[in-house]
TORDRENDREN-37089 format. One record per residue: x, y, z of N, C-alpha, C in turn. Coordinates in steps of 0.2 Angstrom, whole numbers, plus 2048, in hexadecimal, padded with zeros to 3 digits. Example, Ala and Ser with C-alpha at 12.3 -4.5 7.8 and 13.67 -1.06 7.14 Angstrom:
# TORDRENDREN-37089
8427E482783E7EA8278427F08278407F58238447FB824840800827
END
This chain:
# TORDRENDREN-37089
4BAE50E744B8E4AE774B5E4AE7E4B2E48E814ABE47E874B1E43E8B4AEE44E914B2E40E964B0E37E964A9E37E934A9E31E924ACE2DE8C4ABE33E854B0E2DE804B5E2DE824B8E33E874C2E31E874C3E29E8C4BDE29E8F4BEE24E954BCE1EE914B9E1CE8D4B6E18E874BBE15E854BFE1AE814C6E1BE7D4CBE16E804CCE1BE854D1E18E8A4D1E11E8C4CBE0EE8F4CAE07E924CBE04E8C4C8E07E874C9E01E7E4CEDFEE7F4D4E03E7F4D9E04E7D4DDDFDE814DEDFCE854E0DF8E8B4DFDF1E884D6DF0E874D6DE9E844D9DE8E7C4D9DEDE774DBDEDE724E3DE8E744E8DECE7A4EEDE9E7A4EEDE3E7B4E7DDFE7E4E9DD8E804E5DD6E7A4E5DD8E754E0DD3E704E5DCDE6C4E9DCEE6A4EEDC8E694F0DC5E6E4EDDC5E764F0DC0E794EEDB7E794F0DB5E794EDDAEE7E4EADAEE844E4DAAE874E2DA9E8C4E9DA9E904ECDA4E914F0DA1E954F6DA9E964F7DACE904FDDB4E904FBDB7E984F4DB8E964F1DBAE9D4F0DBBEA44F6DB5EA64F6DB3EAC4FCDB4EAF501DB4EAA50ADB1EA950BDB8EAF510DB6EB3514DBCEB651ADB8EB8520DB8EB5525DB8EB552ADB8EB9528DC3EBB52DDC3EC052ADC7EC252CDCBEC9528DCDECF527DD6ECC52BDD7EC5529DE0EC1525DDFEBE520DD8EBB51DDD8EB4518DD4EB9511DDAEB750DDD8EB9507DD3EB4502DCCEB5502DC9EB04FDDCFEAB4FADCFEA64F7DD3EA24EEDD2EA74EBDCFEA74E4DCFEAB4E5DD1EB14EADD4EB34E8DD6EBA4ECDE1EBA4EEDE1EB54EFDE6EB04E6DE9EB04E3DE6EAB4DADE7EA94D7DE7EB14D9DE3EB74D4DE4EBB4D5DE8EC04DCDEAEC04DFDEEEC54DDDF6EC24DEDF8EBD4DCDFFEB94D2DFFEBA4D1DF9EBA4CADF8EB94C7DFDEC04C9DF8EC74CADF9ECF4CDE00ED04D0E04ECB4CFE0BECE4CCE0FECC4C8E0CEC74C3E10EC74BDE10ECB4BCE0BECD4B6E08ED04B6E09ED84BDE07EDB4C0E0BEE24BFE13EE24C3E16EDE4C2E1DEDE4BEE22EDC4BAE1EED94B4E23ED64ACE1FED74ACE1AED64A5E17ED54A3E17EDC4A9E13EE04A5E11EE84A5E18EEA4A8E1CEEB4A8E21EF04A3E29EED4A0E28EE649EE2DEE5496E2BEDE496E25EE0491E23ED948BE20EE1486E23EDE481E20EE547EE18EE447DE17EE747EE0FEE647EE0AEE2487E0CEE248AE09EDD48AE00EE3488DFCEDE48DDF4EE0492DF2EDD498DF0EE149FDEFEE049EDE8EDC4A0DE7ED74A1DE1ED34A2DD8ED74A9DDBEDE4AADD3EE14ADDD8EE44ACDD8EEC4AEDD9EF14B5DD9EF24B8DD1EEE4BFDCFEF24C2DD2EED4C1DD6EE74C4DD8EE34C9DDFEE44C8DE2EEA4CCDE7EEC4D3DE5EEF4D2DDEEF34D8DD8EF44DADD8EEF4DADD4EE94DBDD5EE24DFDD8EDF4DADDDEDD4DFDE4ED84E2DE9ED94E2DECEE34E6DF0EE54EDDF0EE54F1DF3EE14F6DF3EDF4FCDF5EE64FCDFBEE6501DFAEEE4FCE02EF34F6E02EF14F2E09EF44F2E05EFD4F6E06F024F4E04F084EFE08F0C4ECE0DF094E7E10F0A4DFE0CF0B4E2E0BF054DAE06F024DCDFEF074E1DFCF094E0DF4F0B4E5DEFF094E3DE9F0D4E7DE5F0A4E7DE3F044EDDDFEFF4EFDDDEFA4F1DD8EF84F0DD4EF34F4DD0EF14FCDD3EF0500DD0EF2508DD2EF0508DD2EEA50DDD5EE750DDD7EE1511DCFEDD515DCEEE1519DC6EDF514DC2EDD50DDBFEE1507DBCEDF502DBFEDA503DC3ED84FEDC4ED24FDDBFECD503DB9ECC503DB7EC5500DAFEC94FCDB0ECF4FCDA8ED34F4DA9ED14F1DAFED04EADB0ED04E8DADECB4E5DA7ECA4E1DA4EC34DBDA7EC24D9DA6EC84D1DABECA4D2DB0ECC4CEDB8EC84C8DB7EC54CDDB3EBE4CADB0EBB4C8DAFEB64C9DB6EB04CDDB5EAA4CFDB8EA54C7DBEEA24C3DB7EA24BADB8EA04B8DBFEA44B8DBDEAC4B6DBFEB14B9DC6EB24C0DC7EAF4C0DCEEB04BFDD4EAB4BFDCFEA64BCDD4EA04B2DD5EA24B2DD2EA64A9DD2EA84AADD7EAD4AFDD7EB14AEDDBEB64B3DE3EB04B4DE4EAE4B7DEAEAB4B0DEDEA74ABDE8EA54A6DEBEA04A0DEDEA74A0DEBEAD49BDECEB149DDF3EB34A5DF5EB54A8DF9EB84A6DFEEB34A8DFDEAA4A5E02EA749EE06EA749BE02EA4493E03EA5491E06EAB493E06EB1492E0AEB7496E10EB649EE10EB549FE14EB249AE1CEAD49BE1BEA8494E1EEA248EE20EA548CE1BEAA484E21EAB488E25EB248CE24EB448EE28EBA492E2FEB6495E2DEB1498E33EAF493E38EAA48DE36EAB486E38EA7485E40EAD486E3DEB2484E40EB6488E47EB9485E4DEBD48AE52EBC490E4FEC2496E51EC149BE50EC449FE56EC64A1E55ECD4A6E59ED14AEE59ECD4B2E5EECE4B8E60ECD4BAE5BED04B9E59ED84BDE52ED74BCE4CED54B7E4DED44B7E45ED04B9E46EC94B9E4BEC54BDE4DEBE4C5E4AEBF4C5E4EEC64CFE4DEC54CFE46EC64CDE42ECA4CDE3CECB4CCE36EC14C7E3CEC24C6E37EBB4CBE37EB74CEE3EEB84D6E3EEB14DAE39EB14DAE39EBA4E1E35EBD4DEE2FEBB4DAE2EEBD4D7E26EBA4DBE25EB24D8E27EAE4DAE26EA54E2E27EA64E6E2CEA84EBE2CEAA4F0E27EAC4EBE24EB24EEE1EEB54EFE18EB14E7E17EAC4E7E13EA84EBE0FEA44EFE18EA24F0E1AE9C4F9E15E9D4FAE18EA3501E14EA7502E0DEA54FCE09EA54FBE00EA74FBE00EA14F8E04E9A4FAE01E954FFDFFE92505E05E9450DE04E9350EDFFE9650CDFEE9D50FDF9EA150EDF2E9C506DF3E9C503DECE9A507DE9E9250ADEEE8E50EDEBE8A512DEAE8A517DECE8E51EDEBE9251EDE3E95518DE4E98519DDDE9D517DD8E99513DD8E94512DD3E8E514DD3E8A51ADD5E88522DD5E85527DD3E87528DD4E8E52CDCDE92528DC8E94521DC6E9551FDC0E97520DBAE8F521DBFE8B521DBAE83526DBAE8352BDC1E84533DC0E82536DBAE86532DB6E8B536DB4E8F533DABE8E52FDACE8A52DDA3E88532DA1E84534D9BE8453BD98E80538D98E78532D99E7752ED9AE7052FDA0E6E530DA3E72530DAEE6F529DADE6B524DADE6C51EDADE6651DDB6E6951CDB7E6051CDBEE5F515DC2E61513DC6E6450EDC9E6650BDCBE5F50DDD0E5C50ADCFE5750EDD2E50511DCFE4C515DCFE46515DD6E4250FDDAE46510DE1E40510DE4E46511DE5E4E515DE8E5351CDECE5151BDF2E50522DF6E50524DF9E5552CDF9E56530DFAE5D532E02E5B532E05E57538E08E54532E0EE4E531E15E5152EE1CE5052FE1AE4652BE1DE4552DE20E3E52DE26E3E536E2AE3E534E2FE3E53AE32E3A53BE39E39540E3CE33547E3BE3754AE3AE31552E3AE34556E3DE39559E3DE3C55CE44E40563E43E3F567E47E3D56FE46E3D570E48E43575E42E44576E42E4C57CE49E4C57CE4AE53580E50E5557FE51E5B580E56E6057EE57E6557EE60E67578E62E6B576E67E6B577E6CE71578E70E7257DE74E75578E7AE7A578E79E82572E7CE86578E80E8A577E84E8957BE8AE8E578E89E9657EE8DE9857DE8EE9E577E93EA2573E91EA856FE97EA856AE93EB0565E98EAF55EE94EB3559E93EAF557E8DEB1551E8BEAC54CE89EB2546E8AEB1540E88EB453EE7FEB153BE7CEB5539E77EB6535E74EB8530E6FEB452AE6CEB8526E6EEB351FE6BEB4518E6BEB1515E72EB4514E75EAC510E7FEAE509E7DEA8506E7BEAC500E7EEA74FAE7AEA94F4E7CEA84ECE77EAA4EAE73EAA4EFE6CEA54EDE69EA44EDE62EAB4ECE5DEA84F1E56EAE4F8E56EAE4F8E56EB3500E54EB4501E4FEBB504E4BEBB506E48EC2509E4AEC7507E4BECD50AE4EED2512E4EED5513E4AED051DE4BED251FE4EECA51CE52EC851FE58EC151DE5EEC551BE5DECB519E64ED051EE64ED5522E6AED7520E71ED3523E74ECF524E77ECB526E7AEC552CE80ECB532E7EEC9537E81ECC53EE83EC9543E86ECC547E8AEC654DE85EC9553E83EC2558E7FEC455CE83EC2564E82EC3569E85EC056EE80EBB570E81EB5572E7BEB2578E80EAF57EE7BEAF583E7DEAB584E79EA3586E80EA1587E7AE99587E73E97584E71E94587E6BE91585E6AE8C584E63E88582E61E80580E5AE8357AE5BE7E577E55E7E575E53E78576E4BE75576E49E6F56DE48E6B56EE4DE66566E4BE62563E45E61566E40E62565E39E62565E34E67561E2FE66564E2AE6B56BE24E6A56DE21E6F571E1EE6D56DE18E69572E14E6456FE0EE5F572E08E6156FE04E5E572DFDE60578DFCE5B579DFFE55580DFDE56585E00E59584E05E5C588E0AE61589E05E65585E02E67583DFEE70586DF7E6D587DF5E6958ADECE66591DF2E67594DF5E6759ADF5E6659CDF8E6B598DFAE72599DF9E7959ADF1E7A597DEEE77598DE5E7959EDE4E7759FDE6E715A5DE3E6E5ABDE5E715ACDEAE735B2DEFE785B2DEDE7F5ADDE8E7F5AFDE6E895ABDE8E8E5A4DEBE895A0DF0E8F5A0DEDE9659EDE6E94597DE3E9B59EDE1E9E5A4DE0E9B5AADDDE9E5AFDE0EA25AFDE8EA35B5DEDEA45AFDEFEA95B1DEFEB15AFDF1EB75AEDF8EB75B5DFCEB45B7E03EB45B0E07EB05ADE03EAD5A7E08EA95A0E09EAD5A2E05EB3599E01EB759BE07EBF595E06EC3593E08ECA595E01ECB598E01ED2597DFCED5592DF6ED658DDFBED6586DF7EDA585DF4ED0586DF8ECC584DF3EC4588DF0EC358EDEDEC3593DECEC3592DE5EC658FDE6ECD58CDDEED2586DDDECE582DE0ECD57CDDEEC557EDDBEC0585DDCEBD588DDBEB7589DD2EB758BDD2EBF590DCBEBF58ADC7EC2586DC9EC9581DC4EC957BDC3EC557BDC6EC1576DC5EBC579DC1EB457FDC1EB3582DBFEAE57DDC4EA657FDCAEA857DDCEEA3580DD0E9F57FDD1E99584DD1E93582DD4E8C57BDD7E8C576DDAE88571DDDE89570DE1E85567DE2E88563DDEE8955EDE0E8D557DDAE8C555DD8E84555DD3E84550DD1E7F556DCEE7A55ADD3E7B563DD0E75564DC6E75566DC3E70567DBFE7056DDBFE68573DBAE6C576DBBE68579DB4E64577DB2E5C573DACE59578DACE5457EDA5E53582DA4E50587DAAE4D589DB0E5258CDB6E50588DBCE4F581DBBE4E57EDC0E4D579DC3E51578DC9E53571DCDE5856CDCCE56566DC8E5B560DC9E5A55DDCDE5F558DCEE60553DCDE6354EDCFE6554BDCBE6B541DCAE6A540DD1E6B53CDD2E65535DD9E6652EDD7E6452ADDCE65521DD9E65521DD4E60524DD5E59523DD0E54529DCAE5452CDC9E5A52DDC3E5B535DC4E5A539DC1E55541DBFE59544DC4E52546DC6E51548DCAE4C551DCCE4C553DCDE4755ADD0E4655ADD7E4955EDD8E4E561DDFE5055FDE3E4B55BDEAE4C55BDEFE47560DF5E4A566DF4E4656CDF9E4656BDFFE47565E01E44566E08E45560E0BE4A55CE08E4D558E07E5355AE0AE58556E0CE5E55BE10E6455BE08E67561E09E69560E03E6E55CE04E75559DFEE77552DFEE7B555DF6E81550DF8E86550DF4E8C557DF4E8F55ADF9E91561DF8E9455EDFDE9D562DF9E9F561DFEEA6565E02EA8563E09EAE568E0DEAF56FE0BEB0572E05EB2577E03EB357CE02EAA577E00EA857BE00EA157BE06E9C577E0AE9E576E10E9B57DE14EA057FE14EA3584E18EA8589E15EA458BE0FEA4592E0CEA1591E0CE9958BE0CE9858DE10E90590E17E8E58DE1CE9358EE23E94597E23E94597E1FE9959FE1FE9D5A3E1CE9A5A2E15E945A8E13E8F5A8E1AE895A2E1EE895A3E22E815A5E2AE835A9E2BE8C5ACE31E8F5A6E36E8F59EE32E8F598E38E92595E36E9858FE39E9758AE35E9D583E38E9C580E36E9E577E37EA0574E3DEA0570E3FE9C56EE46E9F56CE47EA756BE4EEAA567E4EEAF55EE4DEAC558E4DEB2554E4EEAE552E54EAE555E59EB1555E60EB0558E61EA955EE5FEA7561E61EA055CE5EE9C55AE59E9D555E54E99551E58E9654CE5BE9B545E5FE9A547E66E9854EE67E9854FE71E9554FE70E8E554E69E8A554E67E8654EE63E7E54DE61E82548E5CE7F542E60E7A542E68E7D53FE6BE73542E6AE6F54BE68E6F54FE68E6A550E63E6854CE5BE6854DE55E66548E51E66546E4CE61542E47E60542E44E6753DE41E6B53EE3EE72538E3AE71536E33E7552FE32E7552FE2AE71537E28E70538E20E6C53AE1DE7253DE1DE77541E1BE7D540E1FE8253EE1BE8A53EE20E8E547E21E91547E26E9354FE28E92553E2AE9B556E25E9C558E25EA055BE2CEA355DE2EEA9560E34EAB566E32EB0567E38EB256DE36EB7568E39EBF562E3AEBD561E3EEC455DE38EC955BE3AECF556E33ED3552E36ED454EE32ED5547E34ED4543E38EDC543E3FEDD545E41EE253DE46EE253BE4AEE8533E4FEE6538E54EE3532E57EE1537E60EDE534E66EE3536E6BEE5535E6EEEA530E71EEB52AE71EF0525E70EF0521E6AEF0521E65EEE51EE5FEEC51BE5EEF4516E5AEF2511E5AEF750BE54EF5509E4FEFA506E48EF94FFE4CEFA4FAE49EF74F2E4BEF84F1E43EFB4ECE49EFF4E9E44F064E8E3DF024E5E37F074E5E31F064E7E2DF004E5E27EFD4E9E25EFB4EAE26EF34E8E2BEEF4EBE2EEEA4F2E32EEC4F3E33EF24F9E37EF3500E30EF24FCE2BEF4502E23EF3505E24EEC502E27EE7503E25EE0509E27EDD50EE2DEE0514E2BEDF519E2DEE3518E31EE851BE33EEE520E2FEF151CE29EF3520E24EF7523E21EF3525E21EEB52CE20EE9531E22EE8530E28EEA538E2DEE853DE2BEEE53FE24EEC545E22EEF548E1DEEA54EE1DEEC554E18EE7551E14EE0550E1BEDC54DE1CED554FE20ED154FE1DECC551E23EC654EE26EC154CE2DEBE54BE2EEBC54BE2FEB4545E2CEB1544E2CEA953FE31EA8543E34EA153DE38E9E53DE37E94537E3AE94535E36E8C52FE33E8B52DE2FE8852BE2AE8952CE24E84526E1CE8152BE1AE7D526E19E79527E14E74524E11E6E51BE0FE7251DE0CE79516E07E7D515E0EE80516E13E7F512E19E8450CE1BE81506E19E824FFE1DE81500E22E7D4FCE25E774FCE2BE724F6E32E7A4FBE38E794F9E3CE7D4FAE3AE854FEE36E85501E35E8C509E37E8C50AE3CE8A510E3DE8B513E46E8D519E48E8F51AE4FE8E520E4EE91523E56E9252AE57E9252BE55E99526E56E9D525E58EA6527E52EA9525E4DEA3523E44EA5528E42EA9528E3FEB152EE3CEB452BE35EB752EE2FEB052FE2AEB2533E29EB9532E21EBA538E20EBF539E1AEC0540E17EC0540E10EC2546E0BEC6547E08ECA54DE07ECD552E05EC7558E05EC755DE05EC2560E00EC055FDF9EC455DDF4EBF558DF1EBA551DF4EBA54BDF5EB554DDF7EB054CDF1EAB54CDF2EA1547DEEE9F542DEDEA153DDEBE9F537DEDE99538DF6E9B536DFCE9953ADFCE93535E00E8D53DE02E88541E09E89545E06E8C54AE0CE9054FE0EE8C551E12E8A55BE14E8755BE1AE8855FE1CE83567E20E87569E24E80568E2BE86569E32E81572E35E85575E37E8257DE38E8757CE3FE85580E43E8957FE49E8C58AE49E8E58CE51E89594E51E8C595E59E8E
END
């Protein structure tokens, strides 16, 4: 494939997620984690246009001036921003107008990538599709809770599957001995700069389960008292448990005795044998701690994970999201892209159902504050 049909491919890809939407889905932002879906399309659009078009396409014209106010995300390199809380006040541009502006931004795109191009503008371009590739997760994530969250629950779209097809696996758990094991992204391909640098850890024995945890493992946390007994929680989840009056995963909903709840295809009975999905680190820790385990690290995560199906849920860990030694930010504002979060975060690895096909690997280090379930997150235990 050409770096133009992948870039082709890639951008399709993005509009194909909002094709079931409504005008009006477009716009919705909820809460200050769910960005609305059009600003998803013009924000991915604006990187490419900020980092490659203006700086290396010869005279290129910028679609709207004010658009870099607009779609810059949090690069304070690049300039001021809309807050990220106001994205969902933008009525304008216009739903219309942004898909105009992502067909100009393409078409400029295509005859520039006609042209010979520098290694830097290659790697740039990766991270661009890369980046992309990110928002498309996001972008269905966040238009999963902006429907999940209308008192109609209308279904995105009725053949939307939550849950892999894949062969059986009799549960048990798998047995990693003691040793040093290397670590991090080894090879030519992309990777992101926080899978850098590939270094040696020390890990002592343990077992981690071939499975994920299921929902009816997790209804029988409910039934036991989970959200109710303090001794199973952190502190700081424990004040999450009570000021939020949380009692379920996201999305759970529980209708004359029995579990439901919302997925793409709308309001469904609990699937029993389903990993359970949208729980945050907080409830993944007092699950571990009601069944006497806990969290893998993401070091055992990543020694282990040739020995298991992974890639239906992203999988919580016990580690924070921290650089690994050596790590190091490249100059201006590509260096912003993840560095300046490795604080009070935790680390996910895997990926899930809404992760891009060929956006994933074992190296992959999610990260999210540990009240975040918005993502479909669950839970691998580790004894």
């Amino acid at each position: 494939m050409t770096l133009v049909e992948e870039y082709l491919q890639i951008r399709k890809y993005s509009e194909q997620i909002c094709e079931p939407l409504q005008t009006e889905d477009y716009v919705v932002q909820p809460i200050a984690d769910v960005s609305p879906p059009k600003w998803h399309l013009g924000h991915t659009t604006w990187f490419f246009e900020t980092f490659i078009l203006k700086p290396f396409s010869v005279n290129y014209q910028l679609y709207n001036d004010e658009y870099n106010f607009v779609f810059n995300s949090y690069y304070e390199t690049v300039g001021n921003r809309v807050i990220r809380t106001d994205r969902g006040n933008l009525s304008r541009p216009s739903v219309n107008e942004i898909y105009q502006y992502r067909a100009y931004v393409d078409e400029a795109m295509v005859k520039f990538l006609a042209t010979t191009l520098t290694d830097e503008v290659k790697e740039l371009l990766i991270l661009g599709f890369n980046h992309e590739q990110q928002h498309q997760e996001l972008l269905l994530t966040d238009i999963k809770y902006i429907l999940g969250n209308n008192p109609l629950f209308p279904a995105y779209s009725k053949n939307q599957k939550e849950v892999l097809t894949v062969n059986e696996i009799e549960p048990g758990f798998i047995n990693i001995s003691e040793g040093i094991y290397e670590i991090g992204y080894n090879g030519a391909d992309f990777s992101f700069d926080n899978e850098l640098n590939r270094h040696k850890v020390y890990l002592h024995d343990f077992s981690i389960s071939k499975t994920l945890v299921n929902n009816t493992e997790f209804i029988e946390f409910i039934r036991a008292g989970g959200y109710e007994n303090f001794n199973f929680w952190h502190a700081e989840g424990w004040d999450w448990v009570k000021n939020n009056n949380i009692s379920a995963p996201m999305y759970w909903h529980l209708i004359d005795g029995k579990w439901f709840n919302y997925t793409l295809a709308g309001v469904l009975p609990i699937d029993l044998t389903a990993p359970v999905s949208h729980v945050s680190y907080y409830e993944a820790y007092a699950f571990a701690s009601w069944k006497g385990m806990r969290l893998p690290t993401e070091f055992e995560w990543e020694i282990a994970a040739e020995h298991f199906n992974w890639g239906e849920r992203w999988e919580w860990t016990e580690s924070a999201y921290l650089p690994y030694p050596g790590f190091s930010k490249a100059p201006g504002a590509i260096g912003e892209y993840n560095g300046k979060f490795m604080v009070s975060q935790k680390v996910l690895r895997g990926a899930s159902i809404a992760t891009p096909e060929n956006h994933s690997r074992i190296t992959y280090r999610n990260f999210f504050h540990p009240h975040l379930r918005w993502q479909y997150t669950g839970i691998r235990l580790v004894k």
